[in-house]
C-alpha positions in Angstrom: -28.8 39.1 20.0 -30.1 42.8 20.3 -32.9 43.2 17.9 -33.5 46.9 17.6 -36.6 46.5 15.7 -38.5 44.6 18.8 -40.0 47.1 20.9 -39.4 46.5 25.0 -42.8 45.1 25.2 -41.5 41.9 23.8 -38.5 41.5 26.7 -40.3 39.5 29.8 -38.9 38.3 32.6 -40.5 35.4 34.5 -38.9 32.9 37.2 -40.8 29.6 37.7 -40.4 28.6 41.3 -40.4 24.6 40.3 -36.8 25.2 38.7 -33.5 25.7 39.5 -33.1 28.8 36.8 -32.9 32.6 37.3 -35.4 34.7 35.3 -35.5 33.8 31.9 -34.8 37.0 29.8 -35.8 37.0 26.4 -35.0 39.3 23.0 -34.5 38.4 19.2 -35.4 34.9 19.4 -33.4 34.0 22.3 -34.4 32.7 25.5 -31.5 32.9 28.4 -31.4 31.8 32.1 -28.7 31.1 34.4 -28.6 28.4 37.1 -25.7 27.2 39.2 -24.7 23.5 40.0 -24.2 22.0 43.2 -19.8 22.2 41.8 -20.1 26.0 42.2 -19.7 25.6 38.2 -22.0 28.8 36.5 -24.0 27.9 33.5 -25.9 30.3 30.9 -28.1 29.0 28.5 -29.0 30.4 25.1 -32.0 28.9 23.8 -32.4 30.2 19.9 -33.8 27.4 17.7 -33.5 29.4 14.5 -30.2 27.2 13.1 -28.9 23.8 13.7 -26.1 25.0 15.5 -24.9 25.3 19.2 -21.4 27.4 20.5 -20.3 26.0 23.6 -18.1 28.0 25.9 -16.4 27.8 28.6 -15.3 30.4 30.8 -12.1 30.7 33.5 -12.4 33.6 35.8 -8.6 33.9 35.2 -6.8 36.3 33.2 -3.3 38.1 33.4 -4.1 40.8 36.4 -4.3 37.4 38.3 -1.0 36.2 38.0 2.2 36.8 40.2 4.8 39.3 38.3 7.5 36.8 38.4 5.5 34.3 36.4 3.4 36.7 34.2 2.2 35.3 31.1 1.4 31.5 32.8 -2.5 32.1 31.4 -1.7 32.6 28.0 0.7 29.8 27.9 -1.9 27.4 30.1 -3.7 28.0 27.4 -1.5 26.7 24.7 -0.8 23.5 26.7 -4.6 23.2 27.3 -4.3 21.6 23.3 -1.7 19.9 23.9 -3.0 16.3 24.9 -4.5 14.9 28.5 -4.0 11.8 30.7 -6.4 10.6 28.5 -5.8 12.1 24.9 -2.7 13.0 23.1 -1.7 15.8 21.7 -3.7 17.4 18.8 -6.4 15.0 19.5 -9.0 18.5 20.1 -8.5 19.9 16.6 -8.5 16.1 15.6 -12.1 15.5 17.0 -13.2 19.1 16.3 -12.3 18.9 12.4 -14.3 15.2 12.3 -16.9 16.6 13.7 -16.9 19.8 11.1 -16.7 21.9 13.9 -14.5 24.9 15.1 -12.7 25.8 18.2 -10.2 28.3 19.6 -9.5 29.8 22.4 -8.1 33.2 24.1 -6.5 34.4 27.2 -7.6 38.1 28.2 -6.8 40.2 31.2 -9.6 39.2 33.5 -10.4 36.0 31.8 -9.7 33.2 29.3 -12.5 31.0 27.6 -12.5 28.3 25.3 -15.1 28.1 22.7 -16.8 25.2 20.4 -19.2 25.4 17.6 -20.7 21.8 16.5 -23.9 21.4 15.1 -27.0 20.4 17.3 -26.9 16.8 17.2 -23.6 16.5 18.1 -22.8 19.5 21.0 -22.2 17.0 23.6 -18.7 16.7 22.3 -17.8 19.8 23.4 -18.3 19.6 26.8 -16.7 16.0 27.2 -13.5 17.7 25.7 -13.7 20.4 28.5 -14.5 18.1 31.2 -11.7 15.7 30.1 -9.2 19.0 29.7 -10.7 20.1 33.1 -9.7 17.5 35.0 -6.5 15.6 33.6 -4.4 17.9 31.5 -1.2 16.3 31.1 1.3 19.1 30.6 3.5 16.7 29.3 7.2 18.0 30.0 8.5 17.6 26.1 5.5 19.3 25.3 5.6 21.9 27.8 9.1 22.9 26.4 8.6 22.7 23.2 5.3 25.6 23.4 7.0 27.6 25.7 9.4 28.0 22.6 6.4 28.6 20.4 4.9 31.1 22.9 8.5 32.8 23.0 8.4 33.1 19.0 4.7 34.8 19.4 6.3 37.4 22.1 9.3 38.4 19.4 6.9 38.6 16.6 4.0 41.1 18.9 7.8 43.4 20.0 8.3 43.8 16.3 5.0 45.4 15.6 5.3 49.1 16.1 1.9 49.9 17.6 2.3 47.1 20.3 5.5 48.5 21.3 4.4 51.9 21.9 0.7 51.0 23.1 2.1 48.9 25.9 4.1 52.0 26.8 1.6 54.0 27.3 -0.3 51.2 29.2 2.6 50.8 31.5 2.5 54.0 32.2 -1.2 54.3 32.7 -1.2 51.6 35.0 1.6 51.5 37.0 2.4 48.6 39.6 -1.3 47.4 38.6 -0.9 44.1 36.4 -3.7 45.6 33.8 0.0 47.2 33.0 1.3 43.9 32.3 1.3 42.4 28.9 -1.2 39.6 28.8 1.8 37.6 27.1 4.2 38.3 30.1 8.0 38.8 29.1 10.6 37.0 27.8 12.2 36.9 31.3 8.8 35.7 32.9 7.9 32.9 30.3 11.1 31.5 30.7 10.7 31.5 34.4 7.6 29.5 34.4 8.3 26.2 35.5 5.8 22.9 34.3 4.9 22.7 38.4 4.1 26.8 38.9 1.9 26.2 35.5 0.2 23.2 37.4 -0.2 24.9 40.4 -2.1 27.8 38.2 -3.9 25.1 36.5 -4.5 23.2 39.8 -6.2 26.4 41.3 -7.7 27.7 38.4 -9.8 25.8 36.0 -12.1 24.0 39.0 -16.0 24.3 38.5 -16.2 26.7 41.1 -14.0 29.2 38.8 -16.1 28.3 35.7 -18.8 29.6 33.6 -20.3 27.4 31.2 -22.3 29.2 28.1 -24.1 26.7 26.0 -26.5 28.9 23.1 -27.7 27.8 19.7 -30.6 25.3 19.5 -30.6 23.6 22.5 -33.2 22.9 25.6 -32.0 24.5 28.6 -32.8 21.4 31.1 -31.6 18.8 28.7 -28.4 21.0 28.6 -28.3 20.9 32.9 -28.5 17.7 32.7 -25.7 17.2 30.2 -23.4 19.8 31.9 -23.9 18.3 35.3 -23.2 14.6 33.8 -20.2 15.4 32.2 -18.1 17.7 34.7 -19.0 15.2 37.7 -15.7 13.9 38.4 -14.2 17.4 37.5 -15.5 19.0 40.8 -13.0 19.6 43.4 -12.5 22.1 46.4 -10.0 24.9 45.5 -9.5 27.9 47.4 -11.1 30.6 45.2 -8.4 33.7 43.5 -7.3 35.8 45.1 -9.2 39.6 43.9 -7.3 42.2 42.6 -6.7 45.3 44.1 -8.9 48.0 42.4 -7.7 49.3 40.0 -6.2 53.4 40.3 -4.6 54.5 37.3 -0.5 55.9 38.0 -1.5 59.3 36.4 -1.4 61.3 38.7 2.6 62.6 38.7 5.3 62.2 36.6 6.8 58.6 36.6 10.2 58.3 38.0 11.6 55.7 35.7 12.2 55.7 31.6 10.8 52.9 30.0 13.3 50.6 28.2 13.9 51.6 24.9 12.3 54.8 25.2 12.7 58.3 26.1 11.0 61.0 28.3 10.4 63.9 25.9 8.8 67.3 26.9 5.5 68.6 26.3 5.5 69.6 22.5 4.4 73.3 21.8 0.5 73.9 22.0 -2.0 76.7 22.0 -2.4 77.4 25.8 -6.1 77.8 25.3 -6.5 74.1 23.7 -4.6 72.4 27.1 -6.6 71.0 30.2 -3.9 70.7 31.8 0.6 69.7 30.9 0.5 65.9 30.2 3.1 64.1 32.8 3.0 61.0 31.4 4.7 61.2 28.1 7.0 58.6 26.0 8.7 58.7 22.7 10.3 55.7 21.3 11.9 55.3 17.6 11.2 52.9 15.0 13.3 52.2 11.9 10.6 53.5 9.4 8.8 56.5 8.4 5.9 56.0 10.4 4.7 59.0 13.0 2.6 57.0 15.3 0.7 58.3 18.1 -1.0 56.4 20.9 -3.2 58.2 23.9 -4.3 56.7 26.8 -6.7 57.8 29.7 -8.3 55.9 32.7 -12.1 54.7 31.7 -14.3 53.2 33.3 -15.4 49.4 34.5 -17.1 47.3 32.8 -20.9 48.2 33.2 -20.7 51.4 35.1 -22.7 54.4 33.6 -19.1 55.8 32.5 -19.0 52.9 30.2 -21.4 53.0 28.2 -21.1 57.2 28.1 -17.7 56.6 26.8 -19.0 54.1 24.2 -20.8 57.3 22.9 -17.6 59.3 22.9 -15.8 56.6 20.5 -18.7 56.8 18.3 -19.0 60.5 18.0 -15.4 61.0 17.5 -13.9 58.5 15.1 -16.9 56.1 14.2 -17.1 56.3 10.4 -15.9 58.9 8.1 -18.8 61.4 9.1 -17.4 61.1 12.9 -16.1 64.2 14.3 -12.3 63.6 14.7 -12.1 61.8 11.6 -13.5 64.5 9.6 -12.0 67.4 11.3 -8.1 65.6 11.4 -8.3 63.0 7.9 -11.5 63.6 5.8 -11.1 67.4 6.1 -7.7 68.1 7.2 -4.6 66.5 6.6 -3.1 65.9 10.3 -3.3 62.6 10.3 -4.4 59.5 7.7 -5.9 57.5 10.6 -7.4 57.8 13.8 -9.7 55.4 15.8 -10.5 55.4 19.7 -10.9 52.1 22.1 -13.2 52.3 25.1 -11.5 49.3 27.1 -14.2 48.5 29.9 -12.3 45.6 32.0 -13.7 44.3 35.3 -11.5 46.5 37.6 -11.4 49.4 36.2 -10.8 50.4 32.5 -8.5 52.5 29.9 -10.0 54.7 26.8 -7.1 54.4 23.7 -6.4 56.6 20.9 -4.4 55.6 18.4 -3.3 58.5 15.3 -1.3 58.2 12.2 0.2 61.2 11.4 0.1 62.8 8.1 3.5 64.5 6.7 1.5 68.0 7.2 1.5 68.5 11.0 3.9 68.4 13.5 3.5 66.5 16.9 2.3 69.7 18.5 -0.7 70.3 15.8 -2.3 66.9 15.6 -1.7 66.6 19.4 -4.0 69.8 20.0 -6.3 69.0 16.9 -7.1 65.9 19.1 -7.6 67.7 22.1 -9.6 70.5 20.9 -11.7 67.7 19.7 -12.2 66.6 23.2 -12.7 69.8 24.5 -15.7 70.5 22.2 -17.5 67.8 24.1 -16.3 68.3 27.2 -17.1 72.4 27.1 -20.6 72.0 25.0 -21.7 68.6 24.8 -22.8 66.6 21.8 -25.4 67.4 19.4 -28.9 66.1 19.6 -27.8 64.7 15.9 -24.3 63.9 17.0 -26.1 61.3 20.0 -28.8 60.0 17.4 -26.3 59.5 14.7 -24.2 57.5 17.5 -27.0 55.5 19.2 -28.1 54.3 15.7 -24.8 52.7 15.2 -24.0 51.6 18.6 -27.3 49.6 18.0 -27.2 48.4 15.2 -23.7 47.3 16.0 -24.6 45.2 18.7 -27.5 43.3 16.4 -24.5 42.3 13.8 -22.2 41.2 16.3 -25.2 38.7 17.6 -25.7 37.5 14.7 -23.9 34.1 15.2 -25.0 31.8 18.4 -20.9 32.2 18.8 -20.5 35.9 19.4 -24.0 35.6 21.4 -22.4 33.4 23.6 -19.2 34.9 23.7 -20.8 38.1 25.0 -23.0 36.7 27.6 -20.1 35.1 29.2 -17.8 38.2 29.0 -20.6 40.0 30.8 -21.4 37.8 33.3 -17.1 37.3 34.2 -16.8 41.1 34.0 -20.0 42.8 34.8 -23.6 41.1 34.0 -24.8 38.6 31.7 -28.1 40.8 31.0 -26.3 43.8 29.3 -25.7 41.4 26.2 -29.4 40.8 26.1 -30.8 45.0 26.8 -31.3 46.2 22.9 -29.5 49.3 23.9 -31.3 50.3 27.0 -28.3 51.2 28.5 -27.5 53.4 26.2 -30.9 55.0 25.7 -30.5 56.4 28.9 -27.4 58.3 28.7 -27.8 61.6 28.4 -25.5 64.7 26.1 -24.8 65.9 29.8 -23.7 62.6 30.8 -21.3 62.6 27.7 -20.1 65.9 28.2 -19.4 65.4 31.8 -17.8 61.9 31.4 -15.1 64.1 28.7 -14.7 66.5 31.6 -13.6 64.1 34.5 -12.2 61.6 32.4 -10.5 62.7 29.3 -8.6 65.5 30.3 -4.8 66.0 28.5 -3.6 65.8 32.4 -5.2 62.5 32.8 -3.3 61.3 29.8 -0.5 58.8 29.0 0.8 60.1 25.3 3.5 57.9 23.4 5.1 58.3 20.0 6.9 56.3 18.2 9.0 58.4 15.0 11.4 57.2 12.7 15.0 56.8 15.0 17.0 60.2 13.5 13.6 62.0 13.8 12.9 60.7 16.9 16.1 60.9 18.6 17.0 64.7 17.0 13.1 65.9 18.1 13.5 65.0 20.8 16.8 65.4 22.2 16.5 69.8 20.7 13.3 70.1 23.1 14.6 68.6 26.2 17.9 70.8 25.2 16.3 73.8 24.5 13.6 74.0 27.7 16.6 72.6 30.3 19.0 75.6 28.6 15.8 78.1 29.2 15.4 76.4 32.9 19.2 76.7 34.3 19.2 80.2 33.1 16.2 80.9 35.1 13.9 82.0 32.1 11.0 81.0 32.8 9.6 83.4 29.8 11.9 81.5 27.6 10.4 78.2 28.6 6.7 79.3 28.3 7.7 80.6 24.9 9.0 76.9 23.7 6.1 75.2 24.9 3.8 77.7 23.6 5.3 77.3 20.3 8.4 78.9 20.3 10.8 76.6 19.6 10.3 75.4 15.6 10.0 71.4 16.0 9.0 71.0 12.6 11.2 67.9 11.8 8.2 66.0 11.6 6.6 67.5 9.2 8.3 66.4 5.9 7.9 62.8 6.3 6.1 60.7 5.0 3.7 57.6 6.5 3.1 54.6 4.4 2.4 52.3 7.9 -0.8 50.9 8.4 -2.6 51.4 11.7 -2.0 47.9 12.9 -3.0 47.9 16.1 
């Protein structure tokens, strides 16, 4: 929805007094306002006549890091059963109506929220929301049905513990975020999806998807009081009082000692051998797992920022700079350039608590753990010590930009975003052009790198081929424990600094796809 050719002059905001909606904010062709009904139920309008088309979305403020520990996972499987038929329709009956209509519709379950999303053309939108209303109000959660997906959902959780980069990314996660349920996998566990009973999912249900925990996003070529008025008709007899969530606790990231337990099927393994002048500070939170390939995959994760904060979108220029396209700094220096690794991307993961910034590597059969490890880091360190370029921030804003005019392309991902927003942060961000990031500054960059991105703020996981892995790993931990009961502390400053030879590493070789 960000048009980076219009110029700020063509943004107004106006609120007429004679109507129930906020300001109307405008860019790229589309009009949006919000309004709230007398439900408590949020709705954001899109109005962008440019195609005969309209996405409808609806929006839960409910996502994993609201769910008890015992039954984690109860989101994500609501939101299978939320297809599987109502008081009123049976089962499949949504993709029925959806394909008749040659429409589309999906869903997804996220850690703050889940939404459920419709794309019909104009003359026939309506549909959407008398699905919603319908599921609203009288799911069934049929108990042959409800037993039958929790077997399905079970089958998804196998499949996602067989992918290698899941495995050791929710490591590191775990690790990040301790007792905090933005640890928890968005999935649950096998223990907890088999502990969800059909009346704890109602309850959830019950609690959850009222109109006061809703936000309704209706864009595409629509008018916004026709669309009020069609919102309000159809949800009527969904409005009931709940008793809103209950918010999480902030969120404080767990790095801030070493952790006291090992993680299932994983190992503690000690600080690989580094130039001392490349360190920030000795990473405490450190995992190594094995896989039964040759892959030498390596997954970083530090505390971010929440969604909307300054930090945010000064990390978003930290991604970009580093391992946005092949002229990016990291991916130059470590793949283009130098063989350390044949992959590297970074994640800034803004969530509505407080977020986590992921780096995930693919390590090349020419460097050890150590190398690429303090490759990455002096990469870091050149932006946390000098700053960015005035061409490294132009090159970076240009893309950020004109990323966020391709992913608005569709009245889908228009809507989409406004609604993540407005659950997570605020709505308007989808609609500034990049104003937000106009204003951050190289200092803010640099000084986000500093507090931020640290090695000592780090979570670092790897997951090596299992003799590799197991032999690596085992010779450090021997080695520095042999050099600590004898006292030498010269002996261990000599290992980590390089010392020891942990070169097992290096002559294998990586056919694995970054997957994650």
């Amino acid at each position: 929805m960000s048009d980076p050719a219009a110029s700020d002059a063509a943004d107004h905001a106006s609120r007429d007094p004679d109507t129930p909606w906020s300001e109307t904010l405008e860019r790229g062709g589309c009009r949006v306002a919000e309004t709230t009904l007398a439900s408590g139920m949020r709705l954001i309008v899109g109005e962008r006549h440019t195609d005969p088309i309209v996405a409808v979305l609806v929006f839960y403020g409910v996502g994993s890091v609201h769910e008890p520990a015992e039954i984690a996972g109860v989101s994500h499987f609501l939101e299978h059963m939320m297809f599987k038929g109502t008081k009123t329709v049976g089962k499949g009956e949504v993709d029925r109506l959806t394909a008749l209509l040659g429409g589309q519709n999906n869903a997804f379950t996220g850690k703050d929220h889940t939404g459920y999303w419709f794309e019909f053309a104009s003359d026939r939108w309506t549909q959407a929301l008398a699905i919603e209303a319908d599921r609203m109000a009288n799911l069934a959660l049929d108990p042959v049905e409800f037993e039958a997906e929790r077997e399905v959902v079970l089958e998804e959780l196998a499949m996602g513990l067989d992918d290698p980069w899941r495995a050791i990314s929710q490591d590191v996660e775990t690790l990040a975020c301790g007792d905090h349920p933005y640890g928890r996998p968005i999935i649950g566990t096998k223990e907890s999806v088999e502990a969800i009973t059909r009346e704890a999912m109602y309850a959830h249900y019950r609690s959850a998807y009222a109109p006061s925990n809703a936000t309704v996003v209706v864009c595409g070529d629509v008018e916004r009081d026709d669309v009020l008025a069609q919102v309000a008709t159809a949800f009527a007899d969904a409005a009931r009082d709940v008793e809103p969530l209950p918010t999480p606790e902030p969120f404080e990231s767990a790095l801030v000692a070493p952790p006291d337990v090992t993680l299932a099927g994983t190992s503690p393994a000690a600080e690989p051998a580094a130039e001392p002048a490349l360190r920030s500070g000795p990473v405490a939170h450190r995992v190594r797992r094995t896989w039964p390939d040759e892959g030498h995959r390596l997954c970083i994760v530090w505390p971010g920022a929440r969604c909307g904060d300054v930090d945010d979108f000064a990390l978003d220029f930290v991604q970009t700079i580093l391992t946005t396209g092949r002229n990016a700094t990291m991916t130059r220096a470590l793949v283009v350039d130098g063989d350390l690794c044949t992959y590297v991307s970074t994640a800034n993961d803004a969530r509505a608590h407080g977020g986590l910034f992921w780096l995930f590597a693919q390590g090349s059969n020419a460097a050890g753990e150590a190398q690429l490890e303090a490759s990455i880091e002096a990469q870091i360190l050149r932006l946390a010590e000098d700053g960015p370029t005035a061409a490294e921030m132009e090159r970076a804003m240009g893309i950020l930009v004109s990323g966020d005019a391709f992913e608005s392309e569709g009245v889908s991902d228009v809507a989409e975003q406004l609604g993540g927003f407005a659950l997570d942060a605020d709505w308007r961000i989808a609609l500034d052009g990049g104003e937000r990031h106009r204003a951050i500054t190289a200092d803010q960059v640099r000084d986000v790198c500093r507090r931020l991105l640290p090695f000592s703020r780090a979570a670092v996981g790897w997951s090596l081929p299992a003799e590799e892995g197991a032999s690596a790993s085992e010779a450090v931990d021997t080695a520095i424990g042999a050099a600590l009961d004898a006292g030498d502390d010269a002996g261990v400053e000599a290992i980590e600094e390089g010392g020891f030879d942990d070169d097992a590493s290096d002559d294998r070789e990586s056919n694995d796809p970054v997957t994650s």
